[in-house]
N, C-alpha and C positions, 0 to 999 in steps of 0.2 A: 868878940861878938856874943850877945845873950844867944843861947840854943831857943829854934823856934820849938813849938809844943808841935805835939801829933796833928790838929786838928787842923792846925794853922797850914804845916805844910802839905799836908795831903789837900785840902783847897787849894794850896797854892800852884800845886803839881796840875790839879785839875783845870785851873785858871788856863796853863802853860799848854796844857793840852788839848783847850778847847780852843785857844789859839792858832795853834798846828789846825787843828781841822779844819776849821775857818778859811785860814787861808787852802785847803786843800777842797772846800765848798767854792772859792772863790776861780779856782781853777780850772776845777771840772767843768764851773757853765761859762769859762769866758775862753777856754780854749779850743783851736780850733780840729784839732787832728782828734780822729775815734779812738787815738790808742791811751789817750785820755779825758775826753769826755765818755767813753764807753767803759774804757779796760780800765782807767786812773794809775796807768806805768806811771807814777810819780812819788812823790814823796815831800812832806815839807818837817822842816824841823827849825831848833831854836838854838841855838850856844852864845856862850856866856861870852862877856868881853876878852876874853883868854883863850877863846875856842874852842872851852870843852862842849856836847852836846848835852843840854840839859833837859830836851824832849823831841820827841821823838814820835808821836800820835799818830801822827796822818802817813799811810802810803804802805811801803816794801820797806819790809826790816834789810834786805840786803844793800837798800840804797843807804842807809842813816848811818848805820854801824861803824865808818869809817867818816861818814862827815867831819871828823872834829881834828882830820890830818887836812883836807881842802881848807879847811878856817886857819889851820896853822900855817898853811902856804900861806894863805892872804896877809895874814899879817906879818908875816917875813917881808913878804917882797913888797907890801905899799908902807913898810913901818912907817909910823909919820905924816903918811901923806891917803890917811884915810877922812873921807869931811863928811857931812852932813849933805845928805841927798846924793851920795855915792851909790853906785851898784858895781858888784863884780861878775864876773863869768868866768867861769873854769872847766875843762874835762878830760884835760891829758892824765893818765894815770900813773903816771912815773915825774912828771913836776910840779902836778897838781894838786893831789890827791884823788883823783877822780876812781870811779873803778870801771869802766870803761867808755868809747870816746862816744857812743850814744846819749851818754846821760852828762846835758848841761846843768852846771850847779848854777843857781843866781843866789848870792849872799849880800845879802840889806844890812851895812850897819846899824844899829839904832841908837840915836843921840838922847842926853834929858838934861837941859840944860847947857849944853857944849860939850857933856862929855859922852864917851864912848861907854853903854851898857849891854850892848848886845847886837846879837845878829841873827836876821829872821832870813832864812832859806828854803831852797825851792828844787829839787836833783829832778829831772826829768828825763825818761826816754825820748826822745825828738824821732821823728819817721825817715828823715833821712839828713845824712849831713855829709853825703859824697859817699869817697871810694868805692872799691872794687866791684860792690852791687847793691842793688837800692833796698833800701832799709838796714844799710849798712851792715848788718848780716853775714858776712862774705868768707865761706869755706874753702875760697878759694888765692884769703888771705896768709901769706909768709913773714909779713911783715906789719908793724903798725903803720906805715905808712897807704898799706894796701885798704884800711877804716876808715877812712877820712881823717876830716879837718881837725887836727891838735890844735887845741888852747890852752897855753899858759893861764896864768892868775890875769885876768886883764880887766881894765877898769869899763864897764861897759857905756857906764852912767857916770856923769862926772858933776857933780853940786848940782843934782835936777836935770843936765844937759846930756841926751842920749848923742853915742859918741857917731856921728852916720858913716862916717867912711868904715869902724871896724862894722857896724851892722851891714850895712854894703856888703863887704864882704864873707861873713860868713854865712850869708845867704845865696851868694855866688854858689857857693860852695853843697849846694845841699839840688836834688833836684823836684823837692816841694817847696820852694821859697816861699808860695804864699801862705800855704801851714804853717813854715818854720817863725814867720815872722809872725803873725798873731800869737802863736806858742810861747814864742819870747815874752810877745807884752800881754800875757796873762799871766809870764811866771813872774814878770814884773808887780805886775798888780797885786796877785795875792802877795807877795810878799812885804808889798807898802801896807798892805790894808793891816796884814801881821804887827809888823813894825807900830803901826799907831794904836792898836790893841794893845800891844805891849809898852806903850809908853804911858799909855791909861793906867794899867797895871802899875809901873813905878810911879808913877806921878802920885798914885794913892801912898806908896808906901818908902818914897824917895829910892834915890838911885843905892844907897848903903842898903835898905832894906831888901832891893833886892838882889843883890850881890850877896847877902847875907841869906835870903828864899836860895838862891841858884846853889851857893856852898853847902847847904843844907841838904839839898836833893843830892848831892854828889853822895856824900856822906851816907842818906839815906839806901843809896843803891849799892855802895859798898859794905854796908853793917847788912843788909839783906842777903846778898851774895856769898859772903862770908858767912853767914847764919844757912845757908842753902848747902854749901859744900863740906862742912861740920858735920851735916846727916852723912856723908856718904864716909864709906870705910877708908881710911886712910892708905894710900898704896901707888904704885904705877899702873896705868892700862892702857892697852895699846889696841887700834881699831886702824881700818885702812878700807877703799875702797880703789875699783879701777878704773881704767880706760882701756878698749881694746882697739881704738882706731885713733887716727890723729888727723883728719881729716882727709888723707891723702892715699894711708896704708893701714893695716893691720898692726897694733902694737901692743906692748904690754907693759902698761906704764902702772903707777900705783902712787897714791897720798895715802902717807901714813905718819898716821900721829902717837904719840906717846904723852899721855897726861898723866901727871904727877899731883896726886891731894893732896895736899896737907891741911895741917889749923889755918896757917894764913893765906892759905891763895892755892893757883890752879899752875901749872906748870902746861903747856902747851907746847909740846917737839917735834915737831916736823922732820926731822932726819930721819933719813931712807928716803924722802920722797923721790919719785924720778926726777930729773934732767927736763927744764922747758920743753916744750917738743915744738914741730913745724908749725903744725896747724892753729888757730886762735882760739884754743883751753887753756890755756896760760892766765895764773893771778899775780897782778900786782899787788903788792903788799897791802896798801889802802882793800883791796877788795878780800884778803885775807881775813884782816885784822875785822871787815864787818860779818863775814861768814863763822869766824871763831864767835863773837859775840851771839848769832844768831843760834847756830849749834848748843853751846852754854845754855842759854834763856831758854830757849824750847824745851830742853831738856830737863830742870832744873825748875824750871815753873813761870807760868808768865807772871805771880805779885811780885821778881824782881822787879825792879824800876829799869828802864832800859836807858842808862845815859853815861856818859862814860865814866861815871866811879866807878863801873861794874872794874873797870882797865886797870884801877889802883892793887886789883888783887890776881890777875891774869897777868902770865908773862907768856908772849907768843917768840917760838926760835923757829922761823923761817931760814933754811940755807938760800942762800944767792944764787939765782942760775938755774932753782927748782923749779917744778911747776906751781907754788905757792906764793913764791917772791921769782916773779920774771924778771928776766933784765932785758931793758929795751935794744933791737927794735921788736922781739918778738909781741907777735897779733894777739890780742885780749879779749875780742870781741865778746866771746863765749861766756864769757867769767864770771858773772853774775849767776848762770843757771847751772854752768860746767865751766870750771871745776868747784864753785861754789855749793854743787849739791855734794859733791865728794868729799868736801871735808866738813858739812854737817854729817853726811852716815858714817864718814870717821870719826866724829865726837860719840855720836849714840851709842855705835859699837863698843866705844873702845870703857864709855861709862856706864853702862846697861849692865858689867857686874857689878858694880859700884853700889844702883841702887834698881833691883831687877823691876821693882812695879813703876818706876818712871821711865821704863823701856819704851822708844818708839820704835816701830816697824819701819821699814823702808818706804819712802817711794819709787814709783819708778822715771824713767827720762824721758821726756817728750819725743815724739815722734811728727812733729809739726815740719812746716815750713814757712818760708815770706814767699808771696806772692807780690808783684809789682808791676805793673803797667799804665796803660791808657784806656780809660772809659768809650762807652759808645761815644760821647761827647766830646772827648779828646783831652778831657782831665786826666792828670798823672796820679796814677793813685798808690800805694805803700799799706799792704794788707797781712795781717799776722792771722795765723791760720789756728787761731785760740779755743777753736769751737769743738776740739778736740783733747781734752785735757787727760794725764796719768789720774787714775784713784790714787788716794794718800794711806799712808800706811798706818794701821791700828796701834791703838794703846790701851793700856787696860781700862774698861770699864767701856770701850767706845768704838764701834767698826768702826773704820776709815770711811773717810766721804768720798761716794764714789767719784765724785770730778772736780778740781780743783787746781789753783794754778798750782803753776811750776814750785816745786818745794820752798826753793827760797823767796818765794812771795809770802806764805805760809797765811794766805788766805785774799790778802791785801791785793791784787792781783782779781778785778773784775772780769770774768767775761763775757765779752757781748754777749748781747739777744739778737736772737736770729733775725728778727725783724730789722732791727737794729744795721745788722750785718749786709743784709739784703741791698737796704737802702742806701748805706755808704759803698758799696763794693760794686762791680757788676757780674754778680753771683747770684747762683740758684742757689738755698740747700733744700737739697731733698729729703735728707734722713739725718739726726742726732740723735742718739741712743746711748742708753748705760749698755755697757758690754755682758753678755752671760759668763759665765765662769772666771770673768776676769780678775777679782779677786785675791789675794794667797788665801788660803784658806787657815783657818786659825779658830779656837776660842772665840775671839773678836775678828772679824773678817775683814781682810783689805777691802779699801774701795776698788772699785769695780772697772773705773777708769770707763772713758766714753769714746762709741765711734759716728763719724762726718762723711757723708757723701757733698761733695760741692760741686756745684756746675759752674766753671768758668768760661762767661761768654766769647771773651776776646782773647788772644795771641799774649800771653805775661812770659815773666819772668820769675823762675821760681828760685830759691834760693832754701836747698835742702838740709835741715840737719836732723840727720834720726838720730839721736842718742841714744834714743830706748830700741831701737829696733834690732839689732845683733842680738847679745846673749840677756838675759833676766837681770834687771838694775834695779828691783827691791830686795828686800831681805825679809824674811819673818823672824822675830823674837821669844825665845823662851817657849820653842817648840813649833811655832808657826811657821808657813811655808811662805814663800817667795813667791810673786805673781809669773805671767809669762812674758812672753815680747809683745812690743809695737808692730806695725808696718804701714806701709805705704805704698798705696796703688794706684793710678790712671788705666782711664779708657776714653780712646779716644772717638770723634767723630763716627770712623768708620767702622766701629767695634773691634778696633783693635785694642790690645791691652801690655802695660807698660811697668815693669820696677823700678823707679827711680833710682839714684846711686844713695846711700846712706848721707855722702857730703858730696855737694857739689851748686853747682849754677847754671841752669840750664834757660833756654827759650824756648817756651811749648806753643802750637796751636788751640784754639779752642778745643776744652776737656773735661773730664770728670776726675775728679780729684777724691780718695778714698784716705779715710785716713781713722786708724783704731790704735787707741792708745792702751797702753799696759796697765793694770792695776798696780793695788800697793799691796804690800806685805801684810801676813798674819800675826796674830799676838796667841798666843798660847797654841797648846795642843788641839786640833781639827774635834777630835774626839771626844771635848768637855765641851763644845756648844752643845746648848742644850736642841733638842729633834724639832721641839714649836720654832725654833728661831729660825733655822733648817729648811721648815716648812715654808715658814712663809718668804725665805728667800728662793725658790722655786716658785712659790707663786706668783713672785712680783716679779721674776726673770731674773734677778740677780746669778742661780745658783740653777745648773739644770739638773735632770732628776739622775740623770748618769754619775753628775760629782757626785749628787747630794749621798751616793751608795759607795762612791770610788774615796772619796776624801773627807765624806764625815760618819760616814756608817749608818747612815740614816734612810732606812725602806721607807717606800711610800707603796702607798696601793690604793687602789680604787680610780676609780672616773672622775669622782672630787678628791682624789690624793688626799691619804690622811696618812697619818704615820703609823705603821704598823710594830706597834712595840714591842712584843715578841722577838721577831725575828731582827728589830735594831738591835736589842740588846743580846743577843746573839752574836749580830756582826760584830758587834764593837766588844765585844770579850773575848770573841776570835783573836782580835786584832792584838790585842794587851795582850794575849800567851804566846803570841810570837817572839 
């Protein structure tokens, strides 16, 4: 094949990725659940007729990263017997490729002329699809069976013909069937409309040319990566992060990695990690191999291309039986947020001396819950308690933002408007607020992280998981400090007042639901922010005037608070002859 020029395939990429959106515009207005018309839990991408992923645009990097093992199921198991006007479904994560049993793939061959050029895709959160509690969620899972409904690679759609008895059933199986089923046929749709976009695309440039665009992007994302890890000092480093619960007890579990650089590629060692454990933090490999990709790129810079050439130069050694590579039946539920945020702050750690100014700060762990019940009206409803996010942790040049999703969304991850929130749910909120001091304090200062008062009018079901709430799960970098904890509070009716358990599944009466999430991690020493920046994060509340003296050395004085520079530069010299 002629090599294509720069111009050509950075359009071409762009073409691919506007694509991906498209079908992810297509989504948002024709589905029916908030947790994607509001939040957009989703994700769409594209792979090649061989099932590598060749884009990846629209959604949650943690969904995509492993797409390109779900496409290798498919074409395992339909070898042969894939046609024109076929659709698949998938979300077991141990047959599938799935990375856990909430997030339905729908993967659309695409035909040009009779043959096979590719496959346009759709990985969605769905609100609920059974087990142990609703929104599938379930802390109180031991098993994958305890998640719900497992699906093989199954054919949903068959030459245009939707297959009704398996849609039957997996509706059965879910207790928002009328969500679940519109959900489908919106992941359906964008992914048709995908599909003829992209046959527009080959049709311009024949089926070779773009087999010859897709090999090219490959290429393009492994000469970047390999040009990315070049810069860093050649060596092994080792990073690791925890777990102190497993949903049931107190533990002391650990993911740790050992990466190896070299000139041609990245070594990725998982040994030492713990033993699967009880409770449903457990990664299947599929959700490994997207969390190492995710970790890498973040760290490394987002002009990598994200598709799986990057995999031509990365070797992942997962042990069997770890908490990295679970082995079935153990529960996964978790996996996408936890342990998936474990083994990106074990990538950043373990490379941050590698290359200290692409050092991220930590974030911290959600402190949320699912809420689930019946409306005044007698609607079953499936509610994610988002309006309460960790700050993210600083990098140089940039505090962290104070609210944003869960790390491995790393941005992609919408959350409602309270309005919004209001109107789907049968909730008050009375208060959302950036936290004061929530922070780590740093050079560049963690985000802030945000706290939620919520009025729940009727009788739910709540389904708990603090992960942030125990000990501090950011980290600060190259001198910066670690934020604090989460929590989680109720009061009820009578003004009485409530801790929930960190994990569990409870039925409450009508209540007020409290909920303050942790900030993220600092970047440099407290004591090189400069005292204006200081300033004005006390006057916006970020920072109160107690830290701004305890943690940056920064006096204020007066009734309009000004910075008293004398006696700062005092403090903070004190400080240094210690």
């Amino acid at each position: 094949m002629r090599p294509i020029d720069a111009i050509s395939l950075a359009l071409g990429q762009k073409q691919l990725d506007h694509i991906c959106r498209t079908m992810g515009w297509v989504m948002a207005r024709t589905a029916r659940s908030p947790i994607f018309s509001q939040s957009h839990d989703f994700s769409c991408f594209i792979g090649s007729s061989a099932g590598q992923v060749v884009s990846q645009a629209d959604g949650i990097p943690i969904h995509t990263g492993g797409g390109g093992i779900a496409l290798a199921r498919l074409l395992e198991t339909f070898k042969g017997h894939i046609n024109l006007g076929d659709c698949f479904l998938a979300n077991d994560p141990y047959v599938a490729g799935g990375n856990h049993l909430p997030d339905f793939t729908i993967m659309r061959p695409v035909f040009l002329n009779g043959a096979l050029i590719a496959f346009t895709c759709n990985r969605a959160h769905q609100s609920d699809i059974g087990g142990g509690a609703a929104g599938t969620y379930n802390p109180k899972a031991e098993e994958i069976f305890h998640e719900g409904l497992r699906i093989p690679v199954v054919k949903l759609v068959s030459q245009g013909e939707v297959q009704d008895d398996l849609w039957r059933l997996i509706l059965l199986n879910s207790r928002t069937p009328d969500l679940l089923d519109g959900d489908l046929r919106a992941m359906l749709g964008s992914t048709e409309i995908g599909a003829k976009r992209l046959q527009d695309v080959a049709s311009s440039m024949g089926a070779e040319g773009l087999n010859q665009l897709f090999a090219s992007l490959l290429d393009w994302a492994e000469e970047s990566f390999i040009a990315a890890i070049r810069k860093l000092t050649p060596g092994i480093y080792t990073g690791e992060d925890f777990f102190d619960h497993d949903c049931f007890e107190t533990v002391e579990a650990r993911i740790k990695t050992a990466i190896t650089v070299s000139a041609d590629g990245l070594l990725v060692d998982f040994a030492g990690t713990s033993p699967q454990m009880r409770g449903f933090k457990n990664s299947p490999l599929a959700n490994t191999r997207s969390a190492v990709l995710l970790g890498l790129i973040s760290f490394l810079g987002a002009h990598i291309p994200r598709n799986d050439g990057v995999f031509r130069r990365v070797r992942i050694v997962a042990p069997e039986g770890s908490l990295v590579n679970a082995k079935p039946p153990a529960p996964v539920t978790a996996d996408t947020t936890y342990p998936a945020h474990h083994i990106v702050h074990a990538i950043w750690k373990a490379l941050s001396p590698a290359a200290p100014d692409l050092s991220c700060a930590g974030w911290s762990r959600i402190s949320h819950c699912n809420t689930s019940g019946r409306d005044g009206s007698g609607r079953y409803y499936v509610a994610y308690q988002w309006l309460a996010q960790p700050g993210t942790g600083a990098v140089k040049g940039r505090d962290g933002f104070n609210v944003m999703g869960q790390m491995t969304t790393l941005g992609g991850l919408a959350l409602p408007e309270v309005e919004d929130f209001e109107t789907s749910y049968p909730f008050l909120v009375e208060r959302q607020e950036f936290v004061t001091d929530g922070g780590g304090p740093g050079r560049y200062r963690g985000g802030t992280g945000a706290e939620v008062m919520v009025h729940v009018k009727h009788p739910a079901e709540y389904s708990f998981r603090g992960e942030g709430n125990g000990n501090p799960t950011s980290f600060g970098v190259l001198g910066g400090h670690a934020a604090g904890v989460g929590n989680c509070s109720i009061r009820f009716e009578d003004g009485s007042s409530y801790i929930p358990p960190r994990f569990g599944v409870e039925r409450q009466p009508p209540l007020t639901l409290t909920i303050r999430a942790a900030g993220g991690g600092g970047f440099g020493a407290p004591f090189e922010r400069p005292p204006e920046e200081v300033l004005n994060d006390v006057l916006d509340g970020m920072v109160s005037r107690e830290k701004a003296e305890a943690d940056y050395g920064v006096i204020l004085s007066g009734k309009d608070l000004h910075v008293d520079e004398k006696a700062t530069r005092v403090r903070r010299q004190n400080f240094k002859a210690r």
